[in-house]
GUKE-227380 format. One record per residue (C-alpha): x, y, z. Coordinates in pm, whole numbers, plus 50000, padded with zeros to 5 digits. Each point is the difference from the previous one (the first is absolute). Layout:
% GUKE-227380
SITE    c1    c2    c3
SITE     X     Y     Z
...
This chain:
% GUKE-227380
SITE    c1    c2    c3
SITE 07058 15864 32381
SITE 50185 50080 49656
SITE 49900 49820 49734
SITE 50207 49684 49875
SITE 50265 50060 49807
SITE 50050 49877 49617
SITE 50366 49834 50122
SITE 49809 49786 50304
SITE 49791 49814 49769
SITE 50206 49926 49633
SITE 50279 50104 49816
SITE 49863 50395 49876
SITE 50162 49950 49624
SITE 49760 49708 49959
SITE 49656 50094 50199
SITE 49690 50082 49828
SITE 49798 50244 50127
SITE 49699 49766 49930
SITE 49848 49695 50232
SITE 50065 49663 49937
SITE 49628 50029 49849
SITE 49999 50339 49811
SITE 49843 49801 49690
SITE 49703 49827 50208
SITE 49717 50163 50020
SITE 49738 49957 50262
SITE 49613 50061 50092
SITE 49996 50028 50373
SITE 49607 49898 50079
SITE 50093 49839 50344
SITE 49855 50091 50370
SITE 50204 49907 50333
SITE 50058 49622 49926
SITE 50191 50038 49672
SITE 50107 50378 50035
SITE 50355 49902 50095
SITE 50050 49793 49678
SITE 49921 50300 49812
SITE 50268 50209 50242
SITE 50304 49723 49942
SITE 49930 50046 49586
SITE 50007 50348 50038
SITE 50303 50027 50184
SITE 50198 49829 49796
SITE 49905 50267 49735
SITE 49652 49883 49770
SITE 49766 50229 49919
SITE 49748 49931 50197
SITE 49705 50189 49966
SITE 49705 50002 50304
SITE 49649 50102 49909
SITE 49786 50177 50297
SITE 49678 50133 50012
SITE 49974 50357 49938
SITE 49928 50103 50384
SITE 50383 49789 50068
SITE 50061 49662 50089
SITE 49839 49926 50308
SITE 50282 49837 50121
SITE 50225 50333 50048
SITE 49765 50086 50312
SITE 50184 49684 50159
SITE 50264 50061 50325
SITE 50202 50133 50105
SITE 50024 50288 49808
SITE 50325 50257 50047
SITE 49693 50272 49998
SITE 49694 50055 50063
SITE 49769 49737 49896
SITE 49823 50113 49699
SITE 50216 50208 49812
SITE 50125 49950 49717
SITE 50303 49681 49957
SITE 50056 49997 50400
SITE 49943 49631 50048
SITE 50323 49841 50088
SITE 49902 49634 49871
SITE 49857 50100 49706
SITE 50325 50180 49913
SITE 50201 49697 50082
SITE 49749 49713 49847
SITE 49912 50213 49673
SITE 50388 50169 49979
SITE 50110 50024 49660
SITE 49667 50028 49795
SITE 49811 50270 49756
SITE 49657 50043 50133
SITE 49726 50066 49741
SITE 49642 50133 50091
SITE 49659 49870 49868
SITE 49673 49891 50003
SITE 49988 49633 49865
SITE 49648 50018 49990
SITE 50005 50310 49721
SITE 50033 49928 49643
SITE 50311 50180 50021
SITE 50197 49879 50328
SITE 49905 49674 49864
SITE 50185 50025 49663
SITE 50272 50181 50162
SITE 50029 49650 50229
SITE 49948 49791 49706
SITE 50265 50193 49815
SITE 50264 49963 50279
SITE 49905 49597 50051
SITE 50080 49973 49590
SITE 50311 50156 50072
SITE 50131 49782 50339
SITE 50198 49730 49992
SITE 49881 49855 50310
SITE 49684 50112 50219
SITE 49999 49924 50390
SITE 49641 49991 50102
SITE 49826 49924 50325
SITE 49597 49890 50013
SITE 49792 50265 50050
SITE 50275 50277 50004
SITE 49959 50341 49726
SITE 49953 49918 49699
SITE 50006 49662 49959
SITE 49659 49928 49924
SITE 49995 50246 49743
SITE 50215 49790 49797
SITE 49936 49724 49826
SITE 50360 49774 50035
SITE 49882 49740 49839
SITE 49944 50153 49666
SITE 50304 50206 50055
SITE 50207 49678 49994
SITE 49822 49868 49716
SITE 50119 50312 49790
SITE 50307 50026 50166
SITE 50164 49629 50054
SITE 50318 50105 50159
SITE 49818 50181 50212
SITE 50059 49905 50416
SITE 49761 50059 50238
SITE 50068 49886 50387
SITE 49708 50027 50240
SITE 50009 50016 50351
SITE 49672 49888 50188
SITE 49961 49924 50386
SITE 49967 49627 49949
SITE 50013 49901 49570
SITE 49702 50014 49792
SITE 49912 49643 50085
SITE 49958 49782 50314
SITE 49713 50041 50269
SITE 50144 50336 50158
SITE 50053 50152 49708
SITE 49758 50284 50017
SITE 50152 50063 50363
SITE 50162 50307 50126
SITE 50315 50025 50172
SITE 50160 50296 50143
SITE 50383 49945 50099
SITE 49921 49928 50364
SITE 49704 49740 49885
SITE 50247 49868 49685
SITE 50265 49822 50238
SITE 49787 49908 50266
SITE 49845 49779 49732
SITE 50318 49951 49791
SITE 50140 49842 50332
SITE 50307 50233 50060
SITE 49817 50123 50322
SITE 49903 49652 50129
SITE 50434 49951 50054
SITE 50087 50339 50136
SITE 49982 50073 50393
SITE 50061 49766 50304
SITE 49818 49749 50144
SITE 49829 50193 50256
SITE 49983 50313 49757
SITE 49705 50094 49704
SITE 50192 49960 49731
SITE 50133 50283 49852
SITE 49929 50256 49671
SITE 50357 50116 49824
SITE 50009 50373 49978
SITE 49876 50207 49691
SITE 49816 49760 49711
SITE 50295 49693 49934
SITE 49736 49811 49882
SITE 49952 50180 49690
SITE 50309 50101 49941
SITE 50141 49668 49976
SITE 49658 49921 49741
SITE 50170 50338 49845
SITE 50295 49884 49954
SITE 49848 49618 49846
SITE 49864 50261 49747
SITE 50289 50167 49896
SITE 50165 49647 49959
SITE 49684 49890 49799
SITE 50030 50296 49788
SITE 50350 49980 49898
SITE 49972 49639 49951
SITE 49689 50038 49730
SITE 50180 50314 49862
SITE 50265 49812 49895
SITE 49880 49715 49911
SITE 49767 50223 49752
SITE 50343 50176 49861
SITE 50110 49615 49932
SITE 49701 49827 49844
SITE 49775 50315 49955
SITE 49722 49822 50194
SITE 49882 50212 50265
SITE 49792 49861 50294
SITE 49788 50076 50303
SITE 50110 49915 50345
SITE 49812 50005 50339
SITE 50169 50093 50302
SITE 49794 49869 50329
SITE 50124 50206 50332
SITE 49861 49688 50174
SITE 50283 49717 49789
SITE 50208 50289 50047
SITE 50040 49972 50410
SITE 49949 49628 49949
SITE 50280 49940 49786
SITE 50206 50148 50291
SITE 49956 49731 50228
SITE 50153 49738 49807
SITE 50226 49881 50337
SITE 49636 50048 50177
SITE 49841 49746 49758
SITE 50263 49765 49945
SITE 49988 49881 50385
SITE 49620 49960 50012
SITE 49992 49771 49655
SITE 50317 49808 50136
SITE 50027 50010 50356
SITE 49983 49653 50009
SITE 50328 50007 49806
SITE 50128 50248 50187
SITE 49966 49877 50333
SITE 49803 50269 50127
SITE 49786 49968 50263
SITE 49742 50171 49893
SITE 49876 50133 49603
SITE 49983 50339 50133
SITE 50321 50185 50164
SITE 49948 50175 50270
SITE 49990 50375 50005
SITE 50306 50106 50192
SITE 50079 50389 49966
SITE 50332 50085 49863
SITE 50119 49633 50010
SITE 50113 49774 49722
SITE 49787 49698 49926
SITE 50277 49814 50067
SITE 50107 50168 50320
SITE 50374 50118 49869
SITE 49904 50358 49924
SITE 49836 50225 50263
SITE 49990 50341 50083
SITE 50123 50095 50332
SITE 50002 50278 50266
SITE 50373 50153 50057
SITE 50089 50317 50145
SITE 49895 50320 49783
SITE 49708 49812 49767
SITE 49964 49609 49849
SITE 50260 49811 49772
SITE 49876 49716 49781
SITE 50227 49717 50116
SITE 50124 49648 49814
SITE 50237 49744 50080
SITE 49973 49915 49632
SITE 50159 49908 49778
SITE 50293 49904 50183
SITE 49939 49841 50359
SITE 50366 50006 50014
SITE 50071 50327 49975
SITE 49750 50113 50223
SITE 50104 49788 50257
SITE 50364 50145 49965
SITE 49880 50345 50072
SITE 49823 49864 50299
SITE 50298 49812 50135
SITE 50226 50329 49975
SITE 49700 50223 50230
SITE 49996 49704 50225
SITE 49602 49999 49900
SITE 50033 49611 49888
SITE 49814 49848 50252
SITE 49979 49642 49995
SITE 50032 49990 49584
SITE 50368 49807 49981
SITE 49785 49675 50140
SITE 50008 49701 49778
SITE 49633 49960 50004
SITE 50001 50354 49808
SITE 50189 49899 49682
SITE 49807 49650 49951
SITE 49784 50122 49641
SITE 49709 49817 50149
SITE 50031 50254 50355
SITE 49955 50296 49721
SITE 49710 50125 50109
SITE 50127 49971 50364
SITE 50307 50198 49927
SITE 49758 50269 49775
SITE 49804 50032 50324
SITE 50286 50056 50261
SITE 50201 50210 49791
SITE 49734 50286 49956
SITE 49926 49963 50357
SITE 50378 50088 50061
SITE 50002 50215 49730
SITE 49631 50212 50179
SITE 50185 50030 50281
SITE 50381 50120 49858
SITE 49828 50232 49761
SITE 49778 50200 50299
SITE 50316 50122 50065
SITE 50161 50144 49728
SITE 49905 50308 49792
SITE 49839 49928 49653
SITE 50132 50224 49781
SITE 50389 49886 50116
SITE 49884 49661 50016
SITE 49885 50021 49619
SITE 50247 50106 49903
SITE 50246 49719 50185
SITE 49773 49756 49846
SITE 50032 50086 49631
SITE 50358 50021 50066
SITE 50052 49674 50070
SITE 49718 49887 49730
SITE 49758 49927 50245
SITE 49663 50089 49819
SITE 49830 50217 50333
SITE 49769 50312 49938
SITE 49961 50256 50172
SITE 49622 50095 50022
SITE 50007 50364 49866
SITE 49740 50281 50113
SITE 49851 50195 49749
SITE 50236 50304 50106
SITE 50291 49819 49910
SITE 49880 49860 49662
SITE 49911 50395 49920
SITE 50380 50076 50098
SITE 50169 49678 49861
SITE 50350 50040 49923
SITE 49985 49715 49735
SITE 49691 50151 49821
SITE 50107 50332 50006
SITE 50385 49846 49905
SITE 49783 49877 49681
SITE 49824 50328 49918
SITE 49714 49832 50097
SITE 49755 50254 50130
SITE 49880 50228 49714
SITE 49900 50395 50003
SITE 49629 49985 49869
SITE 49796 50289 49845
SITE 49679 49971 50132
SITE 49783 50355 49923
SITE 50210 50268 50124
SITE 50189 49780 50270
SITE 50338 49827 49950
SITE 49935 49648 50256
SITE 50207 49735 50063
SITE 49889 49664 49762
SITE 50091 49632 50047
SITE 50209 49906 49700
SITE 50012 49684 49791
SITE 50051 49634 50102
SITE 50202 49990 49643
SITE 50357 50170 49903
SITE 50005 49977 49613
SITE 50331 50112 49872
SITE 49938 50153 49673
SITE 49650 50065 50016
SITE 49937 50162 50370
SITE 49714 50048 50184
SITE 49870 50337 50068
SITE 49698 50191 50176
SITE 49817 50247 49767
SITE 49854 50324 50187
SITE 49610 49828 50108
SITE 49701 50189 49806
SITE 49719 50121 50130
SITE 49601 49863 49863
SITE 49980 50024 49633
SITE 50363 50180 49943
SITE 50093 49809 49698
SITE 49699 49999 49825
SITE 50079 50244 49734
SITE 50397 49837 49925
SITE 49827 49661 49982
SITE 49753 50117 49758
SITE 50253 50169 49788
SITE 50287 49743 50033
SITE 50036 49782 49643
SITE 49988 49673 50160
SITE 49724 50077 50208
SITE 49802 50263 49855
SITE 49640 50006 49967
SITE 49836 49965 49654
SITE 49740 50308 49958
């Protein structure tokens, strides 16, 4: 896969080689819950520097590696979740590694930290703020530094069971499900990019730094806002019950399921226009019984919602997914086609977007996810991914983060 092109993302007479952050510099003292925060700073170009213990961050023995485990910058999600970074060796707990750390915390604009990960309790943040006020600091803990769970631990798989994502997903006659990889924290990632960007500039405004604390637990939670809202007012809602049901792949209101056609599954919706979907049902000859009266009465709705996705389950076993798809955008009808992971790898619309990105990863040229982002003038780019300790000596000699001997 080539790498994108200057003319796919901006106008090349007014680009700048730099991120949309070049002038923000960053301490990167996170583990696995706020790692990703750190990654969507440092793609969109900061400095952001990552302390690890001299023996290498114990998080680059993670899988799957594109090598064998062990050897030196193999691991495939530590390349992806720490892309972008300068990785600097040492011993906090040395009179030396620590004033190296305590030099390159004078020098950030922001630190991302996460309890109990490198580093952090070598520092003290709270006089750091006091000398520095414009200083911002964003924490990210399993559950907040206050509350009755907060000395808890949470990995991923434990964080949205008790966040309450997992409690919705599966059928009724299914466990409910776990979401592939770690969504969990990267959506309490992604909180703490927002958090830091937020403080950063209100500091640049008012020159008042501040401290924020980023709970993976209100994180998940805040997700669930249509989950919440119909157990506090079902009442209003005329809901049966406070809790929906779990129901697989279909809609809480029962207009948008996925369904089984020939070749894979297609997400399918008579919304947002009833009309229109009825039209396209009346030229197949699929319509069923939908032209009664009784169907276009607004207080039959949920009648006419249930028959016309059991006429639609029944039209759509028949047809192909990927042509029906692409019928259904055609004439604005919002389907979607359930894609296998093959076919995201090979997507003609990512790859039409230059997408996919060429990563340097030790002495092996892989295949990267690129950036949820397309910045114009400022464009996001993957730097070649370092190996333990392989920026130590630039960081040390670099003027606005050098070490004071």
């Amino acid at each position: 896969m080539s790498q994108a092109s200057s003319a796919s993302v901006g106008d090349t007479q007014t680009q700048s080689t730099d991120g949309a952050l070049a002038d923000v510099r960053v301490l990167d003292l996170t583990d696995e819950r706020g790692i990703y925060g750190a990654k969507l700073l440092a793609d969109l170009g900061a400095d952001v520097v990552r302390p690890e213990p001299l023996e290498g961050d114990p998080l680059r023995q993670r899988g799957p590696h594109h090598e064998v485990a062990g050897s030196a910058a193999t691991s495939l999600w530590f390349a992806f979740f720490a892309s972008n970074r300068r990785f600097f060796a040492l011993d906090p707990d040395a009179t030396q590694g620590l004033a190296q750390l305590r030099q390159l915390a004078q020098r950030a604009h922001i630190i991302l930290t996460c309890d109990a990960a490198f580093g952090v309790a070598q520092l003290d943040l709270e006089q750091l703020q006091d000398q520095r006020p414009e200083l911002v600091v964003i924490n990210t803990s399993s559950f907040g530094p206050s509350g009755p769970w907060r000395n808890y631990l949470a990995p991923d798989l434990v964080a949205g069971a008790l966040g309450g994502a997992v409690a919705t997903t599966g059928d009724t006659d299914t466990p409910p499900l776990k979401g592939f990889g770690e969504l969990n924290f990267m959506v309490c990632g992604a909180y703490a990019a927002i958090a830091a960007l937020a403080a950063l500039f209100s500091a640049r405004q008012t020159g008042a730094g501040q401290r924020a604390d980023v709970s993976v637990h209100e994180s998940i939670a805040s997700c669930l806002e249509q989950v919440l809202m119909f157990y506090w007012y079902a009442d209003r809602l005329m809901r049966p019950s406070r809790v929906l049901p779990r129901q697989g792949a279909t809609h809480w209101s029962n207009a948008y399921t996925v369904m089984p056609g020939k070749n894979g599954s297609i997400m399918v919706t008579p919304t947002p226009d009833f009309d229109n979907q009825l039209a396209w049902l009346i030229e197949e000859d699929a319509h069923g019984d939908l032209i009664e009266p009784k169907y276009m009465d607004p207080e039959n709705l949920p009648l006419r919602v249930q028959r016309t996705m059991e006429l639609l389950r029944e039209w759509v076993a028949e047809k192909d997914v990927q042509t029906l798809f692409h019928e259904a955008q055609s004439r604005h009808c919002p389907y979607g086609w359930v894609l296998p992971i093959e076919h995201v790898a090979d997507n003609p619309q990512l790859d039409a977007r230059q997408w996919y990105q060429p990563y340097q990863i030790g002495a092996a040229e892989i295949t990267s996810p690129g950036a949820p982002y397309n910045f114009t003038h400022t464009p996001w780019r993957l730097k070649p991914h370092g190996e333990s300790g392989a920026d130590t000596e630039q960081v040390l000699a670099d003027i606005g983060w050098g070490a004071q001997s």
